[in-house]
C-alpha positions in Angstrom: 52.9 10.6 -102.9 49.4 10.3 -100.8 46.7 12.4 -101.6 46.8 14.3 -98.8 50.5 14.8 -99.2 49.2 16.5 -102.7 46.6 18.6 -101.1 48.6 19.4 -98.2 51.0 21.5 -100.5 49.4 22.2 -103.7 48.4 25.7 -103.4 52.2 26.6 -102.7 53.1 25.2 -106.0 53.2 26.5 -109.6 50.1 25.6 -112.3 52.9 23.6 -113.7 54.1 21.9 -110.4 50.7 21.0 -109.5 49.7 19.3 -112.4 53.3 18.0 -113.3 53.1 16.0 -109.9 49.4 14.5 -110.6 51.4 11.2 -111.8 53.0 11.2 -108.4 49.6 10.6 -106.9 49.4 7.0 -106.0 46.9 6.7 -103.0 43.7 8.5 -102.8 43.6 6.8 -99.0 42.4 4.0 -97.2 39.0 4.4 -98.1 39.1 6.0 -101.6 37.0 8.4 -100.3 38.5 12.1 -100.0 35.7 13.2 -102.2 35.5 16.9 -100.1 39.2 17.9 -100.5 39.0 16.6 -104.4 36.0 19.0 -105.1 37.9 21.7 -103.2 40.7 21.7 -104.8 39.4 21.3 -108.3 37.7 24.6 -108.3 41.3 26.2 -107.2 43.6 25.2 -109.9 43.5 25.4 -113.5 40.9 23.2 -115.7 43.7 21.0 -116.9 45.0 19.7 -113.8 41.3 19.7 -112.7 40.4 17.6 -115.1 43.9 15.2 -114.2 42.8 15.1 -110.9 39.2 13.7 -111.2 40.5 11.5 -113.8 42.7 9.9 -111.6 40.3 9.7 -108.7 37.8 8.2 -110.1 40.4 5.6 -111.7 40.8 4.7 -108.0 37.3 4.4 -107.4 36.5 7.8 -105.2 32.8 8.1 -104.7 31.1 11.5 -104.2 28.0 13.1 -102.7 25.4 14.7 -105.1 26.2 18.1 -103.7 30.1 17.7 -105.0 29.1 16.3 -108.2 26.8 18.9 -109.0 29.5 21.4 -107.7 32.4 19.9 -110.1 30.1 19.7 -112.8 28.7 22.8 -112.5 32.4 24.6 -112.1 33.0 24.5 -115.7 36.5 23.3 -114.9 36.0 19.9 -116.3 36.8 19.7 -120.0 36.5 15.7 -120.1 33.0 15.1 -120.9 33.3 11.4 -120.6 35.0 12.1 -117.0 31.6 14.1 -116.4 29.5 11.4 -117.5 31.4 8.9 -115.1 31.7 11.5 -112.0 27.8 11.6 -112.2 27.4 7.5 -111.8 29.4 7.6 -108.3 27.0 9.5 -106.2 26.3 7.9 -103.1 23.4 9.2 -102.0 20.2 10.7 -103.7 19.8 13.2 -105.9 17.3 15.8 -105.5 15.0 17.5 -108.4 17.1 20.1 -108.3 20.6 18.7 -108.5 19.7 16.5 -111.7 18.3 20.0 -113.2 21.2 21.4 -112.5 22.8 19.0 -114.0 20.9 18.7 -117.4 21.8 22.6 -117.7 25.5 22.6 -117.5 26.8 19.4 -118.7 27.8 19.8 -122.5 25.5 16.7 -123.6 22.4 16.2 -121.5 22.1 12.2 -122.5 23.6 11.2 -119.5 21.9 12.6 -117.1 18.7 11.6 -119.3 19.8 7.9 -118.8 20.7 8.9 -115.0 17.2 10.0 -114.8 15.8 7.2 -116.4 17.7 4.8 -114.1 16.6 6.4 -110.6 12.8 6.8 -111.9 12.6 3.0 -112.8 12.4 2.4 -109.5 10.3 4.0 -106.4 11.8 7.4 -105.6 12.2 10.2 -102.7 11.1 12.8 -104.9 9.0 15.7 -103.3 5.9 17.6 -105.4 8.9 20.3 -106.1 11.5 17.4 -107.3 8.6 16.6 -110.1 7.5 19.7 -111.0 11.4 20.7 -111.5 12.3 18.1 -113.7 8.8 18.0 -115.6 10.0 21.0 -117.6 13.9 19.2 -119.2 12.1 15.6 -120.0 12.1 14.7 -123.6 9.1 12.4 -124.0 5.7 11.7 -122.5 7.1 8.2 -121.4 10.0 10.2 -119.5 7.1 12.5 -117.7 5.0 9.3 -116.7 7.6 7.5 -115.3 8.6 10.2 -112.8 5.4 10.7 -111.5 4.7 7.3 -111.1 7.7 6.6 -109.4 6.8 8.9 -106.0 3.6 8.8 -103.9 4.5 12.6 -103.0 1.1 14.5 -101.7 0.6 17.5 -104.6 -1.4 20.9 -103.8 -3.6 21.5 -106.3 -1.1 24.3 -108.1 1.1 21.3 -108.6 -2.1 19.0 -110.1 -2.5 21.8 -112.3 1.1 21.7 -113.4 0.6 17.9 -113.8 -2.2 19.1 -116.2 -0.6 20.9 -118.5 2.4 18.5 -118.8 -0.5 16.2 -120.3 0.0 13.3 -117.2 -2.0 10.7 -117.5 -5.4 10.8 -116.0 -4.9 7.5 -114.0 -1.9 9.2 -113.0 -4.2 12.3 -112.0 -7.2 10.3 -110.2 -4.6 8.3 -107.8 -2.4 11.7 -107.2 -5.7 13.4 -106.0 -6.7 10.4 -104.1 -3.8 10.7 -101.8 -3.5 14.1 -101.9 -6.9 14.8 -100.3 -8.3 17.2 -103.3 -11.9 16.0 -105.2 -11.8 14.7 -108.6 -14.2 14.9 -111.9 -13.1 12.9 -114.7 -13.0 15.8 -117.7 -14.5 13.0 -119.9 -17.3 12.0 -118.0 -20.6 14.0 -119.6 -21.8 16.6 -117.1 -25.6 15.7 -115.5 -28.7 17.7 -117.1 -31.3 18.6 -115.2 -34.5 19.7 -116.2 -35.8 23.8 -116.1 -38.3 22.5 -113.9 -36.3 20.4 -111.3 -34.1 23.2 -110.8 -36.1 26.4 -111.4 -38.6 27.3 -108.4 -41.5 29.6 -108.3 -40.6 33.2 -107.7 -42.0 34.5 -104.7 -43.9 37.2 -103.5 -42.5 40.2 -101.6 -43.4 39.0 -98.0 -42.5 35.5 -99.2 -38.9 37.1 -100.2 -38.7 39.2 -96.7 -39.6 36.4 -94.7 -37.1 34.2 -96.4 -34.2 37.0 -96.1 -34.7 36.8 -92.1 -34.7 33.3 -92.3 -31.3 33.0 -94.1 -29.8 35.8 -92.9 -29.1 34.0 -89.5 -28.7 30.2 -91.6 -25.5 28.9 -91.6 -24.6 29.4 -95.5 -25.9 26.3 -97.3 -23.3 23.4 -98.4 -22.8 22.5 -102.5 -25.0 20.0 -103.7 -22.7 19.3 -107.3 -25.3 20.7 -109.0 -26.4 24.6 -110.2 -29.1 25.6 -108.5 -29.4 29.2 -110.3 -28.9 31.3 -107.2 -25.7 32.0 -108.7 -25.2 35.3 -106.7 -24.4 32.8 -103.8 -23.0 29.6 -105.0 -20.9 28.2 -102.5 -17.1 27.8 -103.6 -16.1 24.3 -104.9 -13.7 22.1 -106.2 -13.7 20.7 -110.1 -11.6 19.5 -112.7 -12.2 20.8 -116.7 -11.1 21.3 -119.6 -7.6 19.7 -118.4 -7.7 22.0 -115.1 -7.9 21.9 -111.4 -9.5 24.8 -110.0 -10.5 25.6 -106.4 -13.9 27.6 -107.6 -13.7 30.9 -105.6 -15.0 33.8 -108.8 -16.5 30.8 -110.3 -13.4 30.8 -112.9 -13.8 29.3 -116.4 -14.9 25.7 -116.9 -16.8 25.5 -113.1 -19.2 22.9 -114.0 -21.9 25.2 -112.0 -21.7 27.6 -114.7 -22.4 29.9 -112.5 -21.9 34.0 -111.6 -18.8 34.4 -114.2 -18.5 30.9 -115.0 -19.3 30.0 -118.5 -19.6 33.3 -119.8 -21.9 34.6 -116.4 -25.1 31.8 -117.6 -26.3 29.3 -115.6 -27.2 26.3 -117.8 -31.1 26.6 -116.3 -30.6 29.8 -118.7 
């Protein structure tokens, strides 16, 4: 009997019938390849003869897609855990972040599809911001983190930096990610510049001084950063930074803007 013979008349048969007749099963086809009708038909008979079946095709070397293999797995009618470790090995194309978590959560032992993992990351990958930050979350050890985000050149947004950041990447890792992702960096352990009360602090001035000036600025375009505080901090301009193992985008002056300013650092400016 053919597989397609077997699939052409299995759902007429008995539980019994269909999985007495497995042994019957001597071609899987000319290619080895009916990995669509196997996955169908495995989630419509019972887990024993479900089990027989994907034991006997991938004795005769049927390959399936990620989708089916996450679909088998995830079916729960598999009770051969060495059958599930093998199934996931024969994917021929590319799993996605989310398929592999998948994957960690509903086989029985997750070691496999650590070592699968493991084997797709030593080399480069396809993997997208979202495959990373999907998988960051399952891995079991800092050398498992690094080695999938080294192994894309996916563009992050600075939400997924900060993700990156509290995973504890590695801050080469970190520099080169915002390199080619277009978003400034400041290296956390380089000290921050002083600057003196009297380079920074001007002479307050008088009240036509201070009209004068609010004409003049009120049709100015509104003045670009200069990476420094300049203790107007009622209008500091918004600005990138990196501290205290965050990426911020510095709208509210959240904590650790290295301006220190208006709500920054407790509301001082460090002229203060």
């Amino acid at each position: 009997m053919t597989w397609a013979e077997y699939y052409e008349r299995y759902d007429g048969w008995q539980e019994s019938t269909q999985y007495s007749r497995l042994s019957s099963i001597k071609d899987f086809g000319p290619d080895g390849s009916p990995s669509e009708e196997i996955c169908d038909c495995i989630q419509y008979v019972d887990t024993r003869t479900a089990t027989g079946i994907l034991r006997r095709a991938l004795a005769a070397g049927v390959r399936f897609r990620t989708a089916e293999v996450v679909e088998i797995a995830d079916s729960g009618q598999i009770e051969d855990e060495e059958a599930l470790e093998k199934l996931i090995q024969t994917a021929v194309d590319a799993y996605t972040g989310e398929q592999l978590d998948t994957l960690l959560n509903c086989l029985p032992d997750p070691e496999p599809v650590f070592g699968l993992i493991d084997q797709i990351t030593s080399k480069p990958t396809h993997f997208t911001e979202k495959d990373v930050l999907t998988l960051l979350p399952n891995l079991p050890d800092e050398e498992s983190i690094y080695q999938l985000v080294d192994s894309t050149d996916a563009i992050f947004t600075e939400d997924g930096l900060n993700e990156l950041c509290d995973y504890g990447v590695d801050e080469s890792l970190l520099r080169d990610i915002s390199m080619r992702s277009g978003i400034p960096y400041a290296d956390p352990n380089e000290p921050d510049e002083e600057f003196s009360l009297k380079e920074t602090q001007a002479k307050k001035p008088g009240l036509l001084s201070s009209i004068l000036m609010g004409i003049a600025l009120a049709g100015s375009p509104k003045p670009k950063s200069t990476g420094r505080c300049t203790g107007d901090c009622a209008h500091c301009p918004p600005h990138y930074g990196y501290r205290y193992g965050r990426w911020y985008y510095g709208h509210g002056h959240i904590e650790g803007c290295e301006f220190c300013g208006n709500g920054g650092c407790s509301g001082k400016c460090n002229i203060d």
